[in-house]
TORKOLLO-515266 format. One line per 3 residues: number of its first residue (from 1); for each residue x, z, y negated of N, C-alpha, C. Coordinates in Angstrom, 2 decimals. Example, Ala and Ser with C-alpha at 12.3 -4.5 7.8 and 13.67 -1.06 7.14 Angstrom:
2
1 = 13.19/7.80/5.69/12.30/7.80/4.50/13.20/7.80/3.30 | 12.85/7.08/2.25/13.67/7.14/1.06/12.90/7.87/-0.03
***
This chain:
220
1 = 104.40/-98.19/-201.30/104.14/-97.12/-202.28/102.96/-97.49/-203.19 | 103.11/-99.33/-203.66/101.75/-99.53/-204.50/100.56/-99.29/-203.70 | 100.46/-99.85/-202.13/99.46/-99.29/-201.66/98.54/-98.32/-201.92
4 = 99.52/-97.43/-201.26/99.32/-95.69/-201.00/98.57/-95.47/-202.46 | 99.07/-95.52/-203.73/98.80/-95.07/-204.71/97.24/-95.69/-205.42 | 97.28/-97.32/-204.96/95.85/-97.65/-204.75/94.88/-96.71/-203.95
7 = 95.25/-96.77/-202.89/94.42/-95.97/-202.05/94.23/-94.58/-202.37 | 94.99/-93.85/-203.06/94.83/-93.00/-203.51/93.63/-92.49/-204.45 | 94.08/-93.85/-205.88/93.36/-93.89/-206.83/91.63/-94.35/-206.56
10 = 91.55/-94.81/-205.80/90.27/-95.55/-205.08/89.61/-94.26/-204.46 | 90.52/-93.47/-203.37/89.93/-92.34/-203.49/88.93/-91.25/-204.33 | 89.79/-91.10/-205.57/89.55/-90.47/-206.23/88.44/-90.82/-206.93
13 = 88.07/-92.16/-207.24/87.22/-92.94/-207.87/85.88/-92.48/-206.69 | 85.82/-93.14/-205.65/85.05/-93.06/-204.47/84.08/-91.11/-204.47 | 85.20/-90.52/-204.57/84.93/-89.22/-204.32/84.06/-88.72/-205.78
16 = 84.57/-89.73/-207.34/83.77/-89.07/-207.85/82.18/-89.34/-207.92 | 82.54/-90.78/-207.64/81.05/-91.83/-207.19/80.41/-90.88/-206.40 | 80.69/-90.31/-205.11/79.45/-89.68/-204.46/79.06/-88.65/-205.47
19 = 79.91/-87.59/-206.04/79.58/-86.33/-206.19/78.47/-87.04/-207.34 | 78.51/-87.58/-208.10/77.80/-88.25/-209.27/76.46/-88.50/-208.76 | 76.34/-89.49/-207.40/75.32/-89.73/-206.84/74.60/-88.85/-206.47
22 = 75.08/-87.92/-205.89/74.83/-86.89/-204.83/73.93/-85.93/-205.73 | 74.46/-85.35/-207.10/73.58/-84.72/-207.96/72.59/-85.26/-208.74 | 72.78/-86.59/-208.99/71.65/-87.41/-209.16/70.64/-87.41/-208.54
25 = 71.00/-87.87/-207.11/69.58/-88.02/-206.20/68.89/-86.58/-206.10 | 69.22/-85.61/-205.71/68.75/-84.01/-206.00/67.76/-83.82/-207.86 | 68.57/-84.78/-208.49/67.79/-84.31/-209.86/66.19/-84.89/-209.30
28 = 67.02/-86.33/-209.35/65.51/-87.36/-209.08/64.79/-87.14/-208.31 | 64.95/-86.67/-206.93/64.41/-86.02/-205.97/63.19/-84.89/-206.80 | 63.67/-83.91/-207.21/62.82/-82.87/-207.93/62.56/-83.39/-208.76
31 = 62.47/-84.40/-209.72/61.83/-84.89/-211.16/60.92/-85.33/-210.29 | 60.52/-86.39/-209.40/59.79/-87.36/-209.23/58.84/-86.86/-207.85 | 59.19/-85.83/-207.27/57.98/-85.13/-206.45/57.43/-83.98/-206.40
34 = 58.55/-83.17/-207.11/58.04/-81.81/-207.68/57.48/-81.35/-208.80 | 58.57/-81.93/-209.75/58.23/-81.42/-211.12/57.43/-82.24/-211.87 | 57.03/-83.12/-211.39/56.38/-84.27/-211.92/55.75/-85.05/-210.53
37 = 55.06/-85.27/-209.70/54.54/-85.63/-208.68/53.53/-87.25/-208.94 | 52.78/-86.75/-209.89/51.85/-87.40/-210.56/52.01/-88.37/-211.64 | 54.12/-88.50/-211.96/54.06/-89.34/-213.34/53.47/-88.93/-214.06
40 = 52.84/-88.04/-214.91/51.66/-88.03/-216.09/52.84/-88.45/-216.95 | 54.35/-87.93/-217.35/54.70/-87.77/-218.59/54.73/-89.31/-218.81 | 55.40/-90.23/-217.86/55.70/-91.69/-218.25/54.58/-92.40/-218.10
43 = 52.99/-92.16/-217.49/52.01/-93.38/-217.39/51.01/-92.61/-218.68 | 51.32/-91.56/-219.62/51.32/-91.17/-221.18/51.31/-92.61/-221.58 | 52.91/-93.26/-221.67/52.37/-94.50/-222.52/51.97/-95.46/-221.73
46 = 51.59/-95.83/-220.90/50.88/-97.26/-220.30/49.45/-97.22/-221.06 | 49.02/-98.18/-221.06/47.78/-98.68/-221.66/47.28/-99.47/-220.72 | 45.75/-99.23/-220.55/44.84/-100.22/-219.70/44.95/-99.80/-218.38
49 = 45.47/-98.58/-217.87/46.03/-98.51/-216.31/44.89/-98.37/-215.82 | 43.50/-97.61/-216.19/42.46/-97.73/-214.70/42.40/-98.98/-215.27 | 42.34/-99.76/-215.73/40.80/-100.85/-216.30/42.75/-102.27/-215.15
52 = 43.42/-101.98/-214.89/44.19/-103.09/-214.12/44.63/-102.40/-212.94 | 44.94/-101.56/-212.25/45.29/-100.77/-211.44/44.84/-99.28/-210.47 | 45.08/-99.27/-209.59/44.38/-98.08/-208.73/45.72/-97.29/-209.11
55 = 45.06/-95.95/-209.75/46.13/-94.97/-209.77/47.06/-94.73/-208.54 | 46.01/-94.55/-207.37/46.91/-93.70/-206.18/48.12/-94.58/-205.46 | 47.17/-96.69/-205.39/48.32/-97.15/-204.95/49.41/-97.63/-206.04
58 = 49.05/-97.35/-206.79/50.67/-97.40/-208.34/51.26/-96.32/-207.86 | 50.59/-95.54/-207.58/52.07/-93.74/-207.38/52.54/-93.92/-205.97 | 51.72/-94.25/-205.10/52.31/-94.91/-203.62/53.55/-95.93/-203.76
61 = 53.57/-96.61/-204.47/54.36/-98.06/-204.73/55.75/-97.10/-205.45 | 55.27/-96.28/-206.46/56.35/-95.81/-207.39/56.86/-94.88/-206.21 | 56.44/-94.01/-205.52/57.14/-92.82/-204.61/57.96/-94.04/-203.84
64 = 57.40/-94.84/-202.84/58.38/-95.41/-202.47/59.55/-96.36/-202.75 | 59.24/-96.53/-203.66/60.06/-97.15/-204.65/61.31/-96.46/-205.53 | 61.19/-95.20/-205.54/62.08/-94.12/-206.18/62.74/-93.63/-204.11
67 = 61.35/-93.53/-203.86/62.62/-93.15/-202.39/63.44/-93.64/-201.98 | 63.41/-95.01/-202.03/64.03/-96.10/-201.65/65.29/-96.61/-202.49 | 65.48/-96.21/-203.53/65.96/-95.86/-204.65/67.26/-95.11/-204.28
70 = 66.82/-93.95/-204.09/67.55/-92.32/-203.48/68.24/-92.90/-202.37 | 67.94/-93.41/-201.41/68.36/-93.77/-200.29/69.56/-94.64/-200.02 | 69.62/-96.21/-200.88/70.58/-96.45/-201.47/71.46/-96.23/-202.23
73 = 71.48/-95.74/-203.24/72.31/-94.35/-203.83/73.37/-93.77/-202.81 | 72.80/-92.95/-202.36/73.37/-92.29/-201.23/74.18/-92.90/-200.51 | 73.59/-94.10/-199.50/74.54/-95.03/-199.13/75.79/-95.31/-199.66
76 = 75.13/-96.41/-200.55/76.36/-96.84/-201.15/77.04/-95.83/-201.19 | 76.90/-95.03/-202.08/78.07/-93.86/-203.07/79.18/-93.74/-201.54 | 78.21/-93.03/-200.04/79.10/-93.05/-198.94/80.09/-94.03/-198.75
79 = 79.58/-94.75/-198.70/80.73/-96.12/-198.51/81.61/-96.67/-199.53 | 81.14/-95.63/-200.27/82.32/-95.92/-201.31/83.72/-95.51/-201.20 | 82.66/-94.12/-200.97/83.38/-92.68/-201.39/84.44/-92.54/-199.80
82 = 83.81/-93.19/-199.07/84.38/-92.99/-197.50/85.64/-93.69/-197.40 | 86.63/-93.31/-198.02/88.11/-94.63/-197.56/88.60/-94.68/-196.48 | 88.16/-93.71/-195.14/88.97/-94.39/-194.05/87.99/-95.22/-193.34
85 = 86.88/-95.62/-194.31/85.87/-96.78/-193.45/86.40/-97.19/-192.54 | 87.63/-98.11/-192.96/88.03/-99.49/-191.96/88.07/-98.25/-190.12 | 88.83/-97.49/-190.03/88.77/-96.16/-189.02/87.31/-96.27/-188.19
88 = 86.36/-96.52/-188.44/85.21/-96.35/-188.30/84.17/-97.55/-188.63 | 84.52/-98.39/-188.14/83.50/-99.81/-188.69/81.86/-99.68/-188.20 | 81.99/-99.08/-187.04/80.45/-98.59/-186.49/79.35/-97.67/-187.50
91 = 79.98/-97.09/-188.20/78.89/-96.13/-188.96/79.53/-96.91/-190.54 | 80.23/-97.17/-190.88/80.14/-97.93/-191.94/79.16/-99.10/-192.26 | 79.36/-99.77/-190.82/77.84/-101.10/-190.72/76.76/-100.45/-191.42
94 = 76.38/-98.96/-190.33/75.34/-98.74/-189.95/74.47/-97.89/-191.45 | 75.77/-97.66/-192.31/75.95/-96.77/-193.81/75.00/-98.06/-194.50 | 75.85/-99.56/-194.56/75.78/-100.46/-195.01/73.96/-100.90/-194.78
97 = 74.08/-100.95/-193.82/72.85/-101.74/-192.97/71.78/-100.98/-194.25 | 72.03/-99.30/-194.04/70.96/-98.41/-194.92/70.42/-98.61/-196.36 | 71.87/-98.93/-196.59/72.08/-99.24/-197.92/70.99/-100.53/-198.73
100 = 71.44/-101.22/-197.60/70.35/-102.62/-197.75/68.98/-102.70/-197.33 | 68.38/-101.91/-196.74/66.67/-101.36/-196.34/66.29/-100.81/-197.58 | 67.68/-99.64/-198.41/66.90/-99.18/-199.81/66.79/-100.23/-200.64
103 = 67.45/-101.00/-200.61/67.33/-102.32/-201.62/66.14/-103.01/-201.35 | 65.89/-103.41/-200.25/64.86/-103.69/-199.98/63.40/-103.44/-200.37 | 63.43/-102.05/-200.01/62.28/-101.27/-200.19/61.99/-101.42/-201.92
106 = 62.84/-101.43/-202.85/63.42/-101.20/-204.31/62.63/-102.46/-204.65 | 63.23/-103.43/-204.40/63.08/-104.88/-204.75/61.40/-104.98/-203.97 | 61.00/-104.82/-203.42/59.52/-104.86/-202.39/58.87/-104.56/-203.15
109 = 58.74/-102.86/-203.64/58.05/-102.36/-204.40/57.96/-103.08/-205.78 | 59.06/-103.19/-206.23/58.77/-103.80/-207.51/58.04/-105.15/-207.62 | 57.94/-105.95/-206.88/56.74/-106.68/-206.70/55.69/-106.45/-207.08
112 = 55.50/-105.36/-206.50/54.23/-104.74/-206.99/54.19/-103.84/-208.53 | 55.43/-103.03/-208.96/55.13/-102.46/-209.88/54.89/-103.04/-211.16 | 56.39/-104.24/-210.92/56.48/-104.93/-212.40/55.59/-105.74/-212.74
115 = 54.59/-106.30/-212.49/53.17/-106.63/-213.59/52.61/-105.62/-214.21 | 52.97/-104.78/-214.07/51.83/-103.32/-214.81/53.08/-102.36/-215.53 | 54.20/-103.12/-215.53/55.15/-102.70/-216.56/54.95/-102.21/-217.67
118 = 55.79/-100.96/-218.53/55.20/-100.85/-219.92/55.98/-101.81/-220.51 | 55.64/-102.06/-221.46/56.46/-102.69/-222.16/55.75/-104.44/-222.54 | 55.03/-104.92/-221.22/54.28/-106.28/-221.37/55.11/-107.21/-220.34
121 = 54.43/-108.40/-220.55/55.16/-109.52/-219.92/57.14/-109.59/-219.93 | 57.20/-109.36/-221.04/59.11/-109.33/-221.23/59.67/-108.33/-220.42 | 59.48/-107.14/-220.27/59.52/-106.40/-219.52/59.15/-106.88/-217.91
124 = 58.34/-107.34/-217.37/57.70/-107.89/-215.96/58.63/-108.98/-216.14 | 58.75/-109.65/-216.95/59.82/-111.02/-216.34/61.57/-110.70/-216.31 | 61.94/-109.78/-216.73/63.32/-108.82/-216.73/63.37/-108.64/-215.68
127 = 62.18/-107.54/-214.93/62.44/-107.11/-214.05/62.38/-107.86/-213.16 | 61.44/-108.83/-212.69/61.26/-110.03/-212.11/63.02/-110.86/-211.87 | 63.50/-110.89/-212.99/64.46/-111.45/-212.48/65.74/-110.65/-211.99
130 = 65.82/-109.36/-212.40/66.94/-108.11/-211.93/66.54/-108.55/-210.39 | 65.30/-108.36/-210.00/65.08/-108.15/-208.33/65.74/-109.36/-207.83 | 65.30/-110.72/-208.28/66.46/-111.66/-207.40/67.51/-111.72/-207.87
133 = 68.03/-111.53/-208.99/69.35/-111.24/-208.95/70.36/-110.05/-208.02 | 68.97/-109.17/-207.97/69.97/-107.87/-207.28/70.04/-108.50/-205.64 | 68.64/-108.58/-205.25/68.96/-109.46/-204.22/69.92/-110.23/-203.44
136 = 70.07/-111.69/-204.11/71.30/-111.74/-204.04/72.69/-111.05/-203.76 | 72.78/-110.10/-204.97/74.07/-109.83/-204.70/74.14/-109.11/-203.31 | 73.06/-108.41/-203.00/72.83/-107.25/-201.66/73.26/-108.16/-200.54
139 = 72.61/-109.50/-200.27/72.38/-110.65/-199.38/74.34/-111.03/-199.22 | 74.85/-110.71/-200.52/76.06/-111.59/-200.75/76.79/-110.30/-200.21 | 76.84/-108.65/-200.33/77.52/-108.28/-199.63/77.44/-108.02/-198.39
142 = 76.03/-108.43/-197.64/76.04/-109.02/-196.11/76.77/-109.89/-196.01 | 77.03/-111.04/-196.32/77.29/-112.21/-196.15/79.42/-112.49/-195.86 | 79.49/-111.94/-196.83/81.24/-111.39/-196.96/81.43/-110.49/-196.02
145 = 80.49/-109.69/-195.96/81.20/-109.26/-194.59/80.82/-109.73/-193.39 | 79.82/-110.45/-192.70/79.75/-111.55/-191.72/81.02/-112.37/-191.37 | 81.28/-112.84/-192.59/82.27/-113.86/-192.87/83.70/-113.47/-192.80
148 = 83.93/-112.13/-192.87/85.07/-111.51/-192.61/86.35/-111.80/-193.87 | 85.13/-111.71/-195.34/85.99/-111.23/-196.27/86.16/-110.60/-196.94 | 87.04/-109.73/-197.17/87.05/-108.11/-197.74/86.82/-108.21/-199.20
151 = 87.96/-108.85/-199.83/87.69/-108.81/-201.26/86.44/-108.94/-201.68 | 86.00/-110.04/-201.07/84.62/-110.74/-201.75/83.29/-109.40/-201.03 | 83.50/-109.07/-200.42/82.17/-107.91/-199.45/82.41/-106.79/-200.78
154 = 84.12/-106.39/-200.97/83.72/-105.13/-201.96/83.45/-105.58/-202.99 | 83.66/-106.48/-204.12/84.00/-106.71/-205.36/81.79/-107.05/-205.24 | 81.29/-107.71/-204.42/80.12/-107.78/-204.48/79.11/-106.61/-204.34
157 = 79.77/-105.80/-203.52/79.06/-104.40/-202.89/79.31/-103.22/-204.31 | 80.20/-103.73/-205.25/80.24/-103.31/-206.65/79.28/-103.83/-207.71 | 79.31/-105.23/-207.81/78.06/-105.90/-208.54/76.87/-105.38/-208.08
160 = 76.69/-105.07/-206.99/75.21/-104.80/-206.76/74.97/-102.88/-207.02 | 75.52/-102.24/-205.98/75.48/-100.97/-206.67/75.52/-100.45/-208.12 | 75.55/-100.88/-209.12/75.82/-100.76/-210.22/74.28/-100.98/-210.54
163 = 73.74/-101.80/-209.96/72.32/-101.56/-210.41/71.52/-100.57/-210.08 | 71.49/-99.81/-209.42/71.36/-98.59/-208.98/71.19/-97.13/-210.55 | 72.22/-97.64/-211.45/71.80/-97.06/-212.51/70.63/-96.85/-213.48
166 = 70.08/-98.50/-212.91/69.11/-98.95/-214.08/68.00/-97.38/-214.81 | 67.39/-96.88/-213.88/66.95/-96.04/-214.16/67.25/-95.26/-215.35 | 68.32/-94.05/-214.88/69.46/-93.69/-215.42/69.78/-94.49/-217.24
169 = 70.17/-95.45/-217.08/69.83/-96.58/-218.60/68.71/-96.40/-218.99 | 67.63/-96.66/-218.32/66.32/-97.25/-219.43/66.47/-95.90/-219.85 | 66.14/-95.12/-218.92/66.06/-93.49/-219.96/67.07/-93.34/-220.86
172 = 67.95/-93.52/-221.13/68.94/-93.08/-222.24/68.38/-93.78/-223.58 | 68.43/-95.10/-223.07/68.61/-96.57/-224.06/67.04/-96.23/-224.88 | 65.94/-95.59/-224.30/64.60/-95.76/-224.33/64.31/-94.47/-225.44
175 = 65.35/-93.25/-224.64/65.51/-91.91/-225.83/66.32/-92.36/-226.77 | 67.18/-93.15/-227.06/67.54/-93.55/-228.31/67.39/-94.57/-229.51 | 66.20/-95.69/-228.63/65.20/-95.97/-229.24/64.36/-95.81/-229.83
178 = 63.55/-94.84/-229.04/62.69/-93.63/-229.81/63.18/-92.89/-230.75 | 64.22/-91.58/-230.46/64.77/-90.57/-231.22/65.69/-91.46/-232.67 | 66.26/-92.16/-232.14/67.47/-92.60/-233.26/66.75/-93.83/-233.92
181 = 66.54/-94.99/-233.38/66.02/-95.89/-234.03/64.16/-95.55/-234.85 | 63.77/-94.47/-234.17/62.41/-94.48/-234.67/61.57/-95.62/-233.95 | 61.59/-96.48/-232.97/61.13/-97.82/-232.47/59.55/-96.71/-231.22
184 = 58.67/-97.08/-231.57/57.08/-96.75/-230.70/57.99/-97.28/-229.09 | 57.29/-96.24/-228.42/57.72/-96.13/-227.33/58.44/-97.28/-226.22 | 56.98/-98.24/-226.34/56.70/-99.46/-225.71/57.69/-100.20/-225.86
187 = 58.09/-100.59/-227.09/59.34/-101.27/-227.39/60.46/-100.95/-227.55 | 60.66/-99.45/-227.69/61.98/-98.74/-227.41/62.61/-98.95/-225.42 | 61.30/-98.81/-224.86/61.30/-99.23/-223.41/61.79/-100.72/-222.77
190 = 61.12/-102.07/-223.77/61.38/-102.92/-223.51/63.02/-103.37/-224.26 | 63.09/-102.85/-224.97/65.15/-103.07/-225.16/65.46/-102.33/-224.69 | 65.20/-100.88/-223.97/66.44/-100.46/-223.01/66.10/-101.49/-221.85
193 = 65.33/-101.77/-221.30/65.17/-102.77/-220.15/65.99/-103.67/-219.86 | 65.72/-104.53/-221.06/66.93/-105.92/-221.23/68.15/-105.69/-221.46 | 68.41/-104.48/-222.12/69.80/-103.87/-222.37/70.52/-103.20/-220.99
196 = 69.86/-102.79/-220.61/70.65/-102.11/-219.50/70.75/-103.48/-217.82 | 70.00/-104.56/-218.27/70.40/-105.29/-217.40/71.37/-105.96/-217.57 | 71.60/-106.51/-219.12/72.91/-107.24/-219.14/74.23/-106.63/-219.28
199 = 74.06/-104.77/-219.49/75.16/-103.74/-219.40/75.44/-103.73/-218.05 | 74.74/-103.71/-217.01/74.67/-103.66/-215.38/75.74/-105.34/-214.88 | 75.24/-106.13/-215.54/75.85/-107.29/-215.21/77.60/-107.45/-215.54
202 = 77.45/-107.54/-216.79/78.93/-106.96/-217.54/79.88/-105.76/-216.47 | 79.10/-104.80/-216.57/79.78/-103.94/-216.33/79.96/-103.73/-214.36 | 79.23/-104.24/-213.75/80.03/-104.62/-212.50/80.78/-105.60/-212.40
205 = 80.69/-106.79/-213.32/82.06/-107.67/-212.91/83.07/-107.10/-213.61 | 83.17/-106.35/-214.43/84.49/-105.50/-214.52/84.88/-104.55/-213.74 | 83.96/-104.08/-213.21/84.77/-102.68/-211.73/84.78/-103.32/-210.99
208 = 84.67/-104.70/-210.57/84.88/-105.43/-209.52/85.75/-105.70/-209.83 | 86.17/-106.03/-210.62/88.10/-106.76/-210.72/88.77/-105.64/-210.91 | 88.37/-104.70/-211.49/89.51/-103.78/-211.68/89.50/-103.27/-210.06
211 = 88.59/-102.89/-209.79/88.66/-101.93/-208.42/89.32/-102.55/-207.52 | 88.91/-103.93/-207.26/89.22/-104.55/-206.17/89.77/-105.77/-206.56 | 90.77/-106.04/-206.81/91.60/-107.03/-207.35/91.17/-107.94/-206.27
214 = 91.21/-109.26/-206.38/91.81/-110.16/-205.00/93.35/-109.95/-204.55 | 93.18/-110.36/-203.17/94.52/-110.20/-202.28/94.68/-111.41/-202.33 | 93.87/-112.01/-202.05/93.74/-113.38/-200.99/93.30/-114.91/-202.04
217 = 93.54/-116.17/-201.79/92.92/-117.21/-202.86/91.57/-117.73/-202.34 | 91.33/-116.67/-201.68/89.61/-117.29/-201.32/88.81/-115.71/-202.65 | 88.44/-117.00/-203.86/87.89/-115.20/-205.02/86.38/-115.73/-204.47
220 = 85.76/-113.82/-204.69/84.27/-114.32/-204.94/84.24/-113.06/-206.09
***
């Protein structure tokens, strides 16, 4: 009966994760190629961008970088949201596999974006380190599941999806920097940055334990 009612509740969780995702990626989708194609409103505050950077390959780097973005999103949220995975291990891999090319692509790009960060060096070394950290965790929910362990594949496949928000954060943290604190853009940008990475950190090792308790005395 505790099962069932887990599984239940996990459901429900799962199902709201996609729908969440699902209208997300559709926003972002139209913010970032339609309604805005060109970035003007956010490279407004950068400073110095021709005199360090080629416009076209910064918006090349950023499109794929937001696509890549979208793509994982999606994933994940599926495999979240999907509870009779275990039913189906073939397209769950193959969900998974996807999941980890957007990360990829995410973490790739930003190579390239984060030196020309707003915000300055603090900002570029944040992000600098989110990417191997996220890394990791992406690498670690390959790895658990290679290894054939469940707890540790989801409770990790939680730490890492959760970064997936960042976006989502800086914009909030960045409008209430600005609007509420009164703080110039640049630096309203660089504390949502740092803020929303150590909220991302925090806050997946708590839906990792809650969600996915350990079964087993092997914890990751």
């Amino acid at each position: 009966m505790a099962s069932s009612r887990t599984r239940k509740r996990l459901g429900w969780v799962g199902g709201a994760v996609f729908l969440a995702a699902a209208l997300y990626v559709v926003y972002m989708a139209y913010a970032s190629f339609i309604a805005d194609p060109g970035d003007v409103s956010f490279l407004a505050h950068k400073t110095g961008l021709h005199r360090h950077l080629s416009h076209g390959a910064w918006l090349v780097a950023l499109h794929v970088h937001v696509a890549s973005a979208l793509v994982a999103i999606l994933a994940g949220a599926l495999n979240f949201g999907w509870t009779r995975a275990r039913a189906h291990p073939v397209l769950h891999r193959a969900v998974g596999y996807l999941y980890l090319a957007g990360v990829l692509g995410v973490d790739g790009t930003s190579g390239y974006l984060a030196p020309e960060a707003t915000g300055g060096e603090v900002v570029t070394v944040a992000f600098n380190l989110l990417n191997v950290y996220w890394l990791v965790t992406a690498f670690l929910v390959y790895w658990m599941a290679r290894k054939r362990r469940p707890d540790g594949h989801r409770r990790w496949a939680v730490r890492s999806y959760v970064f997936l928000d960042t976006n989502a954060l800086n914009r909030g943290f960045t409008w209430l920097g600005v609007h509420a604190a009164g703080l110039p853009f640049a630096a309203a940008y660089t504390m949502a940055v740092c803020l929303s990475i150590a909220v991302n950190v925090a806050l997946g090792e708590v839906l990792a334990r809650i969600l996915y308790p350990c079964t087993s005395a092997r914890r990751a």
